[in-house]
N, C-alpha and C positions, 0 to 999 in steps of 0.2 A: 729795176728795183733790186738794191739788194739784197743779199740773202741774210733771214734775219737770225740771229745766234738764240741756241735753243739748247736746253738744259735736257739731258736722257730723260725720259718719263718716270721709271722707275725711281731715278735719283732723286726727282723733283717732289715725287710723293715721300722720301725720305728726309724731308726738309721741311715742309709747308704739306696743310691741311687742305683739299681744290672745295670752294663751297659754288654753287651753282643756283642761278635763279634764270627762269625762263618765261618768256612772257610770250604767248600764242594769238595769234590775229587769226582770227575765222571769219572769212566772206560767208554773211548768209546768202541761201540760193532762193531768194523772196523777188517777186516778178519786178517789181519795182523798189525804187531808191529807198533809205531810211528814213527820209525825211519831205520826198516829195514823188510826184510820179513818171521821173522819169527812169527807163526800162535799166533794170539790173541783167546786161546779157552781157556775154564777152564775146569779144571779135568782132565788134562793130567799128563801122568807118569813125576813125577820131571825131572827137567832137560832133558826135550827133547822137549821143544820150543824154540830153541836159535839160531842164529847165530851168528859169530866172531861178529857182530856188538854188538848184548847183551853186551856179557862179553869183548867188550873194546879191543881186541886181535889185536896186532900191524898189521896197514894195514888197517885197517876195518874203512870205512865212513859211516855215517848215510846217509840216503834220508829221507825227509819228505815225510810223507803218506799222499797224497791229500785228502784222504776222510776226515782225523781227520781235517785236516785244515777247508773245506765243513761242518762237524760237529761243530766243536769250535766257528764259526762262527753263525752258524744257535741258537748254545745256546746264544750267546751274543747277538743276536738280540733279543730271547727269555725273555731277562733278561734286555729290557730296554735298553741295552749300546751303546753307541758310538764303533764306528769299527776303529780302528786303521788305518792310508791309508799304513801305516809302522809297520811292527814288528819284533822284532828279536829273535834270540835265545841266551841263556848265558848259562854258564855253572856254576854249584853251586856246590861247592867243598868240599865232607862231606867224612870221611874214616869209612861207616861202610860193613860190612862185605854182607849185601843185596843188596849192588852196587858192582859189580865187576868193574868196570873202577874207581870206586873212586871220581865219579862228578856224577852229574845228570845234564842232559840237559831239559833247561828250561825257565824261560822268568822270565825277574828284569825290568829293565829301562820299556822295552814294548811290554805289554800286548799286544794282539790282541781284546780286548774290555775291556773298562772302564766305568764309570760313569753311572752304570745304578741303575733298583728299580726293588722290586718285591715285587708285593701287598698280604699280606696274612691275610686271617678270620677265625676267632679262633673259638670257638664251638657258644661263647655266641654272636658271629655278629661283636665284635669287628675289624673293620679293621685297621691293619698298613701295610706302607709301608717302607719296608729293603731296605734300602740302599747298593750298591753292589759298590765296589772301582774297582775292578779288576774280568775279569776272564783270568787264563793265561794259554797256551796249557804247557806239561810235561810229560816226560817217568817216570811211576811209578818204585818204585824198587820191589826186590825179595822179598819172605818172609821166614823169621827165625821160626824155629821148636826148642823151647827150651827143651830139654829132661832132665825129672826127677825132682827134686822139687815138692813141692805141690801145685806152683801156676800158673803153666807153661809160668812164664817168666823166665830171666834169671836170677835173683836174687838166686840161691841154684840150677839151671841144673847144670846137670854133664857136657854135651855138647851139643851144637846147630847144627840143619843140614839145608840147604839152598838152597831152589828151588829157580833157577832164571827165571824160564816160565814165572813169574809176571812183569821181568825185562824188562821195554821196550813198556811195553802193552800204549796205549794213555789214558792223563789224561786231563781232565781242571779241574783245580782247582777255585773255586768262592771264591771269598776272600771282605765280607761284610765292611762295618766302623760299629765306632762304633752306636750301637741299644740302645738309650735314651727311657726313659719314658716308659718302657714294665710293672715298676710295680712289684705287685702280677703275671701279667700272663707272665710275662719276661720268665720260662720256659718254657709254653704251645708256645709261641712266638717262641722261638727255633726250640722246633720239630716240629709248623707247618711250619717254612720255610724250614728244611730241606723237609716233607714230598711235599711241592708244586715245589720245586726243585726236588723229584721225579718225579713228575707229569709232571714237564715241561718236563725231558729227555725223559719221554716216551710216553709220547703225537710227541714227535719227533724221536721218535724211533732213536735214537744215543747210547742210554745204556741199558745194561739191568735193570740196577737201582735194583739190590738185594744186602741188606742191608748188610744179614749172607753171603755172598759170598763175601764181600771188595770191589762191583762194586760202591757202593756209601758209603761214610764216613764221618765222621761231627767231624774237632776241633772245640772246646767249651770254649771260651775264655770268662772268669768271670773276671771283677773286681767293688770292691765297693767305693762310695766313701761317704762322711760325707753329711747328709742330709744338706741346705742353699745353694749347689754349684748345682743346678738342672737349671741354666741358664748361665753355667758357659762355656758350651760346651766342648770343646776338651782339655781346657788350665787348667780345673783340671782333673783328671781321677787317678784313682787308681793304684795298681800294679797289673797285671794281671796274672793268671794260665791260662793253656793250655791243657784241657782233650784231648787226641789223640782219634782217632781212635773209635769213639763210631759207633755201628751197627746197632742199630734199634731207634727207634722216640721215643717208652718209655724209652730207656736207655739215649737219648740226653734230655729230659724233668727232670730224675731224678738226670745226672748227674750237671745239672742246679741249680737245688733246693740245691743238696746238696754242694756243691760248695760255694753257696749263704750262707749259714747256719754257715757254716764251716769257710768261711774268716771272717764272722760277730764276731762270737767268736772269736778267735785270734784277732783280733779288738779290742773288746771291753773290753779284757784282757791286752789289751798295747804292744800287741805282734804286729808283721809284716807281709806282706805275702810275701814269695818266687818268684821271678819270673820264673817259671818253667813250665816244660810239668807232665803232673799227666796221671795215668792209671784207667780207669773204673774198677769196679770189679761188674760186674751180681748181682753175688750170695750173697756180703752182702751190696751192695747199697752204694758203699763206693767208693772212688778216694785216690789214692795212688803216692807219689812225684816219676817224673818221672828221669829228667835229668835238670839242669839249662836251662834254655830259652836262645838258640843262637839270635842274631843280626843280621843282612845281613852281616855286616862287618867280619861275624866270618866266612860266607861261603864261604867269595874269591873271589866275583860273578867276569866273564869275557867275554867278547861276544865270543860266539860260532865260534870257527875259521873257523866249516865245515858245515858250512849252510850258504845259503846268505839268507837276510830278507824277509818277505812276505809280497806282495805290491798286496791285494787283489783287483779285480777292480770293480768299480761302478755297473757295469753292471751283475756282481755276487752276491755281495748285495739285489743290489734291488732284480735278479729273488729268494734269500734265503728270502728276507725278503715276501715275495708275497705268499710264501707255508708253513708259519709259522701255526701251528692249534690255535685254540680259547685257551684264554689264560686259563689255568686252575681255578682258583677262582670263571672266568667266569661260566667258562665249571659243574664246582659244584654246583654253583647257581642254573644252567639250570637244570640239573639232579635230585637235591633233589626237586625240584620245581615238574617237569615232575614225577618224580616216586614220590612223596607224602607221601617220608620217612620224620620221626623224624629228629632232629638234632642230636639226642643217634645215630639213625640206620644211618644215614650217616655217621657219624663220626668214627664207627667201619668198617664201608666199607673203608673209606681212611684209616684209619690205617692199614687195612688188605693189603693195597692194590690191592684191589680188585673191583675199579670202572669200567677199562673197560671193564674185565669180565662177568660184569652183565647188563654192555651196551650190550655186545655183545651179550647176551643170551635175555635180552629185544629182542635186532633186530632179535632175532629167533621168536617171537612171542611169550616169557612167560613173565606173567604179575613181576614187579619191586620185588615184594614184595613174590615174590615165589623163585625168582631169588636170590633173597639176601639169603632168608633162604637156600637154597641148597649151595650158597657159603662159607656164613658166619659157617654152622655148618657141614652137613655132609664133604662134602667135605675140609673143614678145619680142621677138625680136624684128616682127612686121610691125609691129608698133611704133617701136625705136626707129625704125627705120625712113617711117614717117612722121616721127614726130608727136607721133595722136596717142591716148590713152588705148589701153586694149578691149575695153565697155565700146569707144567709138565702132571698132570694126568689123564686130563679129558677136552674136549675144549666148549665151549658155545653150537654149532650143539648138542654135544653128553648129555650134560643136556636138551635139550631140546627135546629132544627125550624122556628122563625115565620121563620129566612131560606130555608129551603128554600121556602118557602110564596110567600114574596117572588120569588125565583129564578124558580119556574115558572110568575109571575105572576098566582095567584090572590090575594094580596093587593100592596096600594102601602105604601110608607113609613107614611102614616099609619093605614091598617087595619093593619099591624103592631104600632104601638103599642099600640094597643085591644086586640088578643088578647095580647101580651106583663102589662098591665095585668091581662087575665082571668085568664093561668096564676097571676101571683103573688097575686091574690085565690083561687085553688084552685078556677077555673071550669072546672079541666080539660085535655084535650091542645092542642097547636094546633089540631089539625084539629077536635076537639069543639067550640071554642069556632066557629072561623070557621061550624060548621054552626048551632049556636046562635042565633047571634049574627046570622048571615044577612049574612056580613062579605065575602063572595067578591065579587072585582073581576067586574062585569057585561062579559061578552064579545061578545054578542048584539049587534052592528050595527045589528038591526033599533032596539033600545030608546035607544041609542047616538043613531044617525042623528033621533030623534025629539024628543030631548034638544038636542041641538043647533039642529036646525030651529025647534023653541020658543025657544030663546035668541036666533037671530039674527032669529026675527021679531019679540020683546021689544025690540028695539036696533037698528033699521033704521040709525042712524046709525055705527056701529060697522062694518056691513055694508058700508055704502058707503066705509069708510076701507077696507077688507078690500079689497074691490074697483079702488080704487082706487091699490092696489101696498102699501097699508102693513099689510104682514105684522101687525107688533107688536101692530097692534088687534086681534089675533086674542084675547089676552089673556083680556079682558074676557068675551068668551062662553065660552070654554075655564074661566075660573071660575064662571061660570053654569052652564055644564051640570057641573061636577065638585060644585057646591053643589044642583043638584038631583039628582043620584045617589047623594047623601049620600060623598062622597069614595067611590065605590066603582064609579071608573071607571079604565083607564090614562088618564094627562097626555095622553100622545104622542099615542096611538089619535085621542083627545079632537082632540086637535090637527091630525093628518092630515084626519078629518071635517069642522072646524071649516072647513078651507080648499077641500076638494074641494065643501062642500054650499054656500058662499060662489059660487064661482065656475061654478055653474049656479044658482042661486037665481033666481026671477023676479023684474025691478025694479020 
């Protein structure tokens, strides 16, 4: 592919306005489908979460699943909006091969909440507030496994294979207007709305909101328009692209940028932009022309013949609006405040997502900033390393256990890792493992003082630098004896020793 011509960022916003709209896909995490009862779980054998309702099979009626309705709602209150007193279903008429019935069931005319806002602050304090048009409930569809080619779409597969387990799963989709005046931070603006709409689903525990799993997804809709029309509002606006399916919050941030860069050149060359859907690409940072951008009028929309409307009532509202949690931006303020991180160290914890995690190991009794570093590094990067969320491996209780451990000095930093390694391998408690494992920091003096003494008689020359005022070279033996104790000495002790057994030593 080649490399596509792109306008300086800074120059591009000296030319053209970047206006932004975002459209959010939330898997609810409700036990079964939206519409029938087969299991909403991930990672099951292809094709064996289905019934005749999934794949459309003559005969087969949907049921709306009460909880996603209970859910959909509780997000729309979440997000500011108005609550429908009416809503219905339509059916949106697409033929591809991830829908088996050949429609998707779904909401046009009316949404089940409208007209809301959600406030979001970016690293530097700036706050805006996003504008939300719609959120509407919908059965996601199946996903296509393109085989062969090198890019694994289906542009050069030999042939595609199709789980429909994803067919059916409950979706609400948020559907922003357009986002004026974002500027230079128009991308950071992106991904922290997507990332605060994380926050919201699971602050409500409605989704699981993982990003590499498709539970949460962000269209990326860019267009520019000629700098003078910045009060012009909706009656100029550009032609817009449609990035599908981005997965994580640095990949909606950068497919923003480059999007922005990319129409500005074509621009400023007299060229046009396509109205179309584009695909992300990771690995060269790049967006790629998808399919023409459908209309509504292209999808057939029709009210749903086998569902009658949802007429939620007053008195549901209110008890969902009443159990709503603290809105997220709030809930950050309070926290970075309370734990007396950085705006760096907070801002790597949202991205990680890993706020409440390290609330919840705070409420074990470890101080913010010990909590973050055990999230932020060892165990993140055992995470990464497996693929798995960092919730999967290890839970708040059970870090707070190898820092206790740490605390009262039977282990160091690096015998922490090694027993933190053993829990998420399932070797056990911390204490079980350190006993195991034979991991406890040696406190014995005697063994200590013997250790040392060996080291400084290994490196006579070191000794005599010791001796001779320069501290530093203490170093060198202080890594010797912590390399023959197998790291399972204190530094410090080490080091006290290291100087008192220096300074009687015979020459």
């Amino acid at each position: 592919m080649a490399k596509t011509k792109l306008m300086d960022f800074d120059r591009a916003l000296e030319l053209f306005e970047p206006v932004i709209g975002l459209e959010v896909h939330v898997e609810l995490n409700t036990k079964t489908k939206m519409f029938s009862s087969a299991p909403n779980t991930f990672g099951a054998e292809p094709n064996t979460n289905l019934t005749p309702v999934c794949l459309g099979l003559p005969g087969s009626l949907p049921v709306v699943n009460e909880q996603a309705v209970r859910y959909s709602l509780s997000l729309g209150l979440a997000l500011g909006c108005e609550i429908a007193e009416v809503s219905g279903f339509a059916r949106k008429n697409y033929f591809y091969p991830d829908m088996a019935k050949n429609y998707q069931i779904s909401q046009y005319d009316d949404p089940i909440a409208f007209d809301g806002s959600v406030e979001v602050e970016l690293a530097s304090g700036r706050v805006v507030h996003v504008p939300i048009e719609r959120a509407h409930m919908e059965e996601d569809a199946g996903k296509l496994t393109h085989v062969g080619g090198s890019t694994g779409r289906i542009q050069g597969a030999e042939y595609s294979l199709v789980d429909y387990n994803r067919a059916g799963v409950p979706l609400v989709e948020i559907v922003t207007r357009p986002v004026f005046g974002g500027e230079a931070d128009t991308p950071e603006i992106a991904a922290a709305y997507v990332a605060t709409i994380r926050d919201i689903v699971i602050a409500l525990g409605i989704s699981d909101a993982r990003m590499e799993r498709g539970n949460l997804r962000c269209d990326a809709n860019v267009s520019l328009r000629p700098r003078g029309n910045e009060d012009a509002g909706m009656s100029v606006l550009g032609t817009r692209t449609e990035t599908k399916n981005v997965n994580s919050l640095r990949s909606v941030e950068r497919a923003v940028r480059f999007e922005i860069q990319r129409q500005a050149q074509i621009l400023a060359d007299g060229g046009t932009i396509t109205q179309e859907t584009r695909h992300w690409h990771e690995d060269t940072g790049e967006t790629s022309p998808g399919r023409p951008k459908s209309d509504a009028d292209d999808y057939r929309y029709f009210p749903e013949p086998d569902l009658a409307p949802l007429t939620p009532s007053r008195e549901l509202i209110e008890e969902l609006r009443a159990a709503l949690p603290e809105h997220p931006t709030l809930r950050r303020r309070r926290l970075r405040e309370e734990w007396g991180f950085s705006a760096l160290e907070f801002q790597d914890v949202v991205n990680a997502g890993l706020t409440e995690l390290i609330e919840a190991t705070v409420g074990e009794g470890v101080p913010p900033q010990t909590a973050r570093k055990w999230w932020t590094g060892e165990i993140a990067r055992i995470a990464n390393e497996r693929s798995a969320a960092p919730a999967e491996l290890i839970t708040p209780a059970q870090v707070a256990s190898v820092v206790e451990l740490v605390d009262a000095g039977t282990l160091n930093d690096k015998l922490a890792r090694q027993v933190i390694a053993g829990i998420i391998d399932g070797e056990g408690t911390a204490a079980e493992i350190v006993e195991a494992r034979g991991l406890a920091i040696v406190s014995d003096d005697g063994a200590l003082i013997a250790a040392v003494d060996a080291a400084l008689a290994e490196q006579p020359e070191v000794l005599a630098k010791i001796r001779d005022g320069k501290v530093q070279a203490a170093g060198a033996i202080i890594g010797a004896v912590m390399k023959a104790m197998r790291g399972q000495a204190d530094a410090a002790r080490v080091r006290e020793l290291v100087l008192e057994r220096a300074g009687s030593a015979e020459g």
